[in-house]
N, C-alpha and C positions, 0 to 999 in steps of 0.2 A: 504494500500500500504506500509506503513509504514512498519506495521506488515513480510508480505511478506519479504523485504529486508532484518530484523534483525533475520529470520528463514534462508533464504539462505547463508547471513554470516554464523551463527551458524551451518550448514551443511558441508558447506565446511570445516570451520577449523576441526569439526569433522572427515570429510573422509578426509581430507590430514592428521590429527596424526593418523587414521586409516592403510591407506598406507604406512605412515612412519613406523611404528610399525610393519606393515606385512614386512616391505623392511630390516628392521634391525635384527628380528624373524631366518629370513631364513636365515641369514649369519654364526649364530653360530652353528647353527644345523649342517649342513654338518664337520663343527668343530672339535665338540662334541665327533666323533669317535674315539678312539685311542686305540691303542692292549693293555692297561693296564688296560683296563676297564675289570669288571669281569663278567668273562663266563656266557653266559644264552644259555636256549634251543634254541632260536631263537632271531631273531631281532626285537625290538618291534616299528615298522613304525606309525607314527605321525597318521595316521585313523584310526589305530588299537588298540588303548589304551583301546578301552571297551573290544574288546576279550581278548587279552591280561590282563584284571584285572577279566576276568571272569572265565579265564582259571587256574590263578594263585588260585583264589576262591575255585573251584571245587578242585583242586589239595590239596589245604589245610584241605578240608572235608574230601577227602579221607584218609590221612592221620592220622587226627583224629578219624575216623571211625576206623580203623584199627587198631591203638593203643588201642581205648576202648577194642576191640574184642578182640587185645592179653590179656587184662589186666584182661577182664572177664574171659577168659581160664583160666588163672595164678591165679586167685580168685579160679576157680573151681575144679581145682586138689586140693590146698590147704584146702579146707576144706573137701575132702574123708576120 
């Protein structure tokens, strides 16, 4: 019984700095917006952080892929 009461304390204070944490979280975010922040293709919304870091992923590959390719080009007239 004991036991019991010093888990439910520990619970509670747990999900009350839980709450609190979520209740404080959410204030600065709507914030956070301002027109001097710098431009991106779109908006990146608090669920979407993994597409958003997978998009940015892929976009970098590309890039890279593309520079090798010119760079091989540029390799290969040069040495004709």
């Amino acid at each position: 019984m004991r036991g019991l009461v010093i888990f439910l304390v520990v619970a509670g204070i747990g999900g009350g700095l839980f709450l609190l944490q979520k209740r404080t979280e959410q204030k600065p975010a709507v914030a956070e917006t301002s027109p001097q922040s710098s431009p991106s293709p779109r908006q990146t919304y608090e669920h979407d952080w993994a597409k958003h870091s997978l998009d940015t992923t892929h976009s970098v590959i590309q890039k890279i892929q593309q520079q090798r390719k010119d760079d091989d080009l540029k390799d290969a007239v040069g040495r004709r």
